[in-house]
C-alpha positions in Angstrom: 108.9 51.0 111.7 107.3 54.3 112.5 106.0 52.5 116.1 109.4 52.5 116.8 110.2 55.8 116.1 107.6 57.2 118.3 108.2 54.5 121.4 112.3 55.3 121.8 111.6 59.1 121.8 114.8 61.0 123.0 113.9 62.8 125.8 115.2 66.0 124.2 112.4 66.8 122.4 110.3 66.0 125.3 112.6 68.4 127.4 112.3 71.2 124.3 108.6 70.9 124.5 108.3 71.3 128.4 110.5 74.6 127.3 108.5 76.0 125.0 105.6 75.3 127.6 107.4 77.3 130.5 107.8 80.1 128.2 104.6 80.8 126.7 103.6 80.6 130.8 106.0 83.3 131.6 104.9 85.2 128.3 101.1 85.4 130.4 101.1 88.4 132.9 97.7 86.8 134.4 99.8 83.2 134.7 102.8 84.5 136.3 100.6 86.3 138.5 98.6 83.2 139.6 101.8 81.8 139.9 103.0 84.1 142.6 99.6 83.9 144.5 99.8 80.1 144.8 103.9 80.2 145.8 103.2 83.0 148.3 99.8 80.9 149.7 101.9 77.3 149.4 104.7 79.3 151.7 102.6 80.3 153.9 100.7 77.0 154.4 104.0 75.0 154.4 105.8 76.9 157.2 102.3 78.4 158.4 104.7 76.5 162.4 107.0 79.5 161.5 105.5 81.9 160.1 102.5 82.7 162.0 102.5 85.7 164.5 100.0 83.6 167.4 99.2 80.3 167.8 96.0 79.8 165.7 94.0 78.0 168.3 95.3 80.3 171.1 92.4 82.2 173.0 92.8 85.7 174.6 89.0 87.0 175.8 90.7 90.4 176.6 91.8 91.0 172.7 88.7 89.5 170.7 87.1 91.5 167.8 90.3 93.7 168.0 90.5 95.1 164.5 93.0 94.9 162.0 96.7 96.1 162.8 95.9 96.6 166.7 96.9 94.4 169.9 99.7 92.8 167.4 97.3 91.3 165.1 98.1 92.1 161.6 94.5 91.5 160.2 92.6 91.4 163.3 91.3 89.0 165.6 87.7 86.7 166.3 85.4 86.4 168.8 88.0 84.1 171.0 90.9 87.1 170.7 92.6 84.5 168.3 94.8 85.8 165.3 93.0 85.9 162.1 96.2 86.0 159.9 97.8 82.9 162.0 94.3 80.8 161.7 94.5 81.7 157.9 97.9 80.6 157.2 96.9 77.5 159.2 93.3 77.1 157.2 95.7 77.2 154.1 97.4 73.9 155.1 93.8 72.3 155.4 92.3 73.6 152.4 95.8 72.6 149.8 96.1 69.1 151.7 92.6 68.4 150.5 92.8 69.8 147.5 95.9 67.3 146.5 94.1 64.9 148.4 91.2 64.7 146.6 92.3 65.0 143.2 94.9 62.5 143.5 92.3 60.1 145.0 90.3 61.2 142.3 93.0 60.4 139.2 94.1 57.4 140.7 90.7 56.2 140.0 89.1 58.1 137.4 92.4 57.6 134.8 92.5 53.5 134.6 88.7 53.8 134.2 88.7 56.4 131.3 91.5 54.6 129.8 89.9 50.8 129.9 86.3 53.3 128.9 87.8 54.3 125.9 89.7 51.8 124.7 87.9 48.9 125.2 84.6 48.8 124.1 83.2 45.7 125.8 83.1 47.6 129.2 82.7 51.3 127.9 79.2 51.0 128.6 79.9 49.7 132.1 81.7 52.5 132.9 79.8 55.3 131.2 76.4 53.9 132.8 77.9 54.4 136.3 79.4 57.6 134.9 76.6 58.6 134.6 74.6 57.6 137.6 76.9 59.5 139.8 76.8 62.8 137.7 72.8 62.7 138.3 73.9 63.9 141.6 75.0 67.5 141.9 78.7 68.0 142.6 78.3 69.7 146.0 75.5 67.0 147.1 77.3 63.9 146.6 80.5 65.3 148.4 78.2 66.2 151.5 76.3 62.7 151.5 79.3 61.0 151.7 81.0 63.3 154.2 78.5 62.8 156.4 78.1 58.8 155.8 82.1 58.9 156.6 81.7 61.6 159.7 83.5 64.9 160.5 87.2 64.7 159.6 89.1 66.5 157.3 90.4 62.9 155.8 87.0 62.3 155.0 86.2 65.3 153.3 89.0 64.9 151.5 87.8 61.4 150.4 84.2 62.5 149.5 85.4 65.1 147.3 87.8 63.0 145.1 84.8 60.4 144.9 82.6 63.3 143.9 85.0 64.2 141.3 85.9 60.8 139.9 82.8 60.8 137.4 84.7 64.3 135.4 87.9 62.8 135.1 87.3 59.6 133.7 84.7 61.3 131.2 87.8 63.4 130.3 90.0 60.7 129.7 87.7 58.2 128.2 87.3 61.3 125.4 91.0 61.7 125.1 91.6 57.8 125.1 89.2 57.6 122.2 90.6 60.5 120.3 94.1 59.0 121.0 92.7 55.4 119.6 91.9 56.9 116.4 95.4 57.8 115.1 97.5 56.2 113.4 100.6 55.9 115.2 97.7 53.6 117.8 97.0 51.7 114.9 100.5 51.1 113.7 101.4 49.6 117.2 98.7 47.4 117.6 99.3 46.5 114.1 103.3 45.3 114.9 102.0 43.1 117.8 102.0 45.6 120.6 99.7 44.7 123.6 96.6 46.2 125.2 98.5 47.2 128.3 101.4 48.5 125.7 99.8 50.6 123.9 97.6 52.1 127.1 101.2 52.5 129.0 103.5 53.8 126.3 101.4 55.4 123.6 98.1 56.8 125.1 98.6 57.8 128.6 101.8 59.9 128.1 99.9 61.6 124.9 96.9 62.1 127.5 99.5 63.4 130.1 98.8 66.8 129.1 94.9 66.6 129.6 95.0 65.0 132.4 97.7 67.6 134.2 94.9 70.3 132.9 92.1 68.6 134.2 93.7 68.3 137.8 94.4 72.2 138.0 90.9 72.9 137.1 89.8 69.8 140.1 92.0 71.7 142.3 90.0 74.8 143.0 86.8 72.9 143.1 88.3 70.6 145.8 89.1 73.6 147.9 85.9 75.4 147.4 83.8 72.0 148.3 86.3 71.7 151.7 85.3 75.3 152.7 81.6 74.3 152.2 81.7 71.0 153.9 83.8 72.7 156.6 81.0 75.3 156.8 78.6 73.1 157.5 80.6 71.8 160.4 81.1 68.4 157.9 85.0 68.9 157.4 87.8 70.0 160.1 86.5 70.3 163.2 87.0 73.2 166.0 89.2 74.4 167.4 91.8 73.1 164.1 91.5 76.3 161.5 89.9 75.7 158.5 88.8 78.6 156.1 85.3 77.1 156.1 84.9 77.0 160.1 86.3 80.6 160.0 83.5 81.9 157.7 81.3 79.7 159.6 82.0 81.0 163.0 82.1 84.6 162.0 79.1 84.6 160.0 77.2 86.2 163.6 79.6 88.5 164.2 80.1 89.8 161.1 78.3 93.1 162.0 80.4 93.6 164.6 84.1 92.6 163.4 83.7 92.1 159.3 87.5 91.1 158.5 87.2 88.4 160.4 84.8 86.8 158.1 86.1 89.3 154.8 89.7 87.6 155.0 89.3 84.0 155.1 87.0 84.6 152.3 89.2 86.8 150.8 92.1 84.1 151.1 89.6 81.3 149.3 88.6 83.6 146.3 92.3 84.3 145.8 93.5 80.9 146.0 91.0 79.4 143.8 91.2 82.2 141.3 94.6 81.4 140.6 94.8 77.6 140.8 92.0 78.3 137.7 94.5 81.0 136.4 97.0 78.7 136.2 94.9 76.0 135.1 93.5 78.0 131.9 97.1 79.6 130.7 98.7 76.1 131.0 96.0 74.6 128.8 96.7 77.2 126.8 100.6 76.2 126.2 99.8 72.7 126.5 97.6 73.5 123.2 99.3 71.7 120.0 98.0 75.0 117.9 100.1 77.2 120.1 103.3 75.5 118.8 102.7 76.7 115.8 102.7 80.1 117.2 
């Protein structure tokens, strides 16, 4: 009886929850301001085509190392006379497609392991073993060996960071899955004859929905930052496509000489991760069952 009641929810209570979520985020200052910084920087990569001032990979020798708001460049230009603002709305694209990229490679992956982890116990140990095998391996390590096994692409480094991140995921959702097994309402289907894949599909993975959404705003960030190292070290998008990586990297020797140039790209990556992890810690914050008894 009560596994009925909880599997034909109405989708009103569902749709009064998502409510009480969106307000408690616009109750946040420091979450409606992420919030702004990742519309404005998702703009700006989506119609970078439209919106940028130059073309990013356009040369002129006569304007390089002019400085910010001269020769029509808003925030300056390199070493090649090419925009900085226009090769930073440009490096945005790169950075946010691997980003999504790599965590969704990651949760496609990581989420049917942690599930089948914690729920069945005959191949938990399977799992966690190799879990653990590939967390020996620092974060930023693993996503550079495999990078460079794959070669220079910014597919690739996409790729190698979602493998790199697979291991946090499904240790996230294993630890949910086995809260989640624990209750009673589990119980109670499994007890009226519902079915492995049953309760995995209807019961635990929309209950884990929430940890799983927080998980993959914190992933986000850490995607980015490992692109703009692996594009750094000349290991993600290669010249003369913008990246915000291969800007630091190429302005690193003049950065005596013309500072901005290697100031705003890093500027732009601080920004962009600090609110993906803005927005990541407020909406675990509303997602919190103890805040909805607020």
């Amino acid at each position: 009886m009560a596994v009925a009641d909880l599997s034909t929810i109405p989708s009103a209570p569902v749709t009064s929850r998502g409510r009480k979520v969106v307000r408690r985020m616009l109750r946040n200052p420091l979450a409606i301001a992420g919030i702004v910084v990742l519309a404005i920087a998702t703009a700006a990569a989506v119609f970078a085509p439209w919106l940028s001032p130059h073309e990013p990979t356009l040369t002129h020798l006569d304007r390089a190392f002019a400085p910010p708001g001269t020769a029509g460049h808003v925030l300056g230009s390199d070493d090649l006379g090419r925009d900085v603002l226009s090769r930073i709305m440009f490096g945005l694209r790169a950075s946010l497609h691997v980003g999504l990229l790599a965590v969704a490679t990651s949760l496609v992956v990581g989420v049917p392991l942690g599930l089948m982890a914690g729920y069945f116990r005959a191949i938990d140990a399977l799992i966690s073993r190799f879990t653990d095998l590939v967390l020996a391996f620092p974060f930023l390590i693993l996503a550079v060996g495999l990078a460079a096994i794959r070669g220079a692409s910014l597919g690739n480094a996409a790729i190698a960071i979602g493998i790199a991140q697979i291991p946090g995921v499904i240790r996230i959702v294993r630890s949910e899955t086995l809260r989640l097994k624990s209750l009673d309402f589990v119980a109670a289907a499994i007890v009226d004859g519902a079915g492995d894949a049953w309760v995995l599909g209807r019961h635990i993975l929309p209950n884990a929905a929430s940890v799983i959404i927080v998980q993959a705003t914190v992933a986000i960030p850490a995607a980015i930052l490992g692109e703009a190292v692996l594009s750094f070290l000349g290991l993600g998008i290669q010249p003369p496509a913008p990246s915000l990586g291969t800007m630091l990297s190429d302005a690193q020797q003049f950065a005596s000489r013309a500072p901005w140039a290697a100031v705003m790209p890093g500027v732009a990556i601080m920004l962009l991760t600090l609110a993906f992890n803005i927005v990541g810690d407020s909406l675990r914050d509303a997602l919190d069952p103890k805040a909805s008894r607020r």
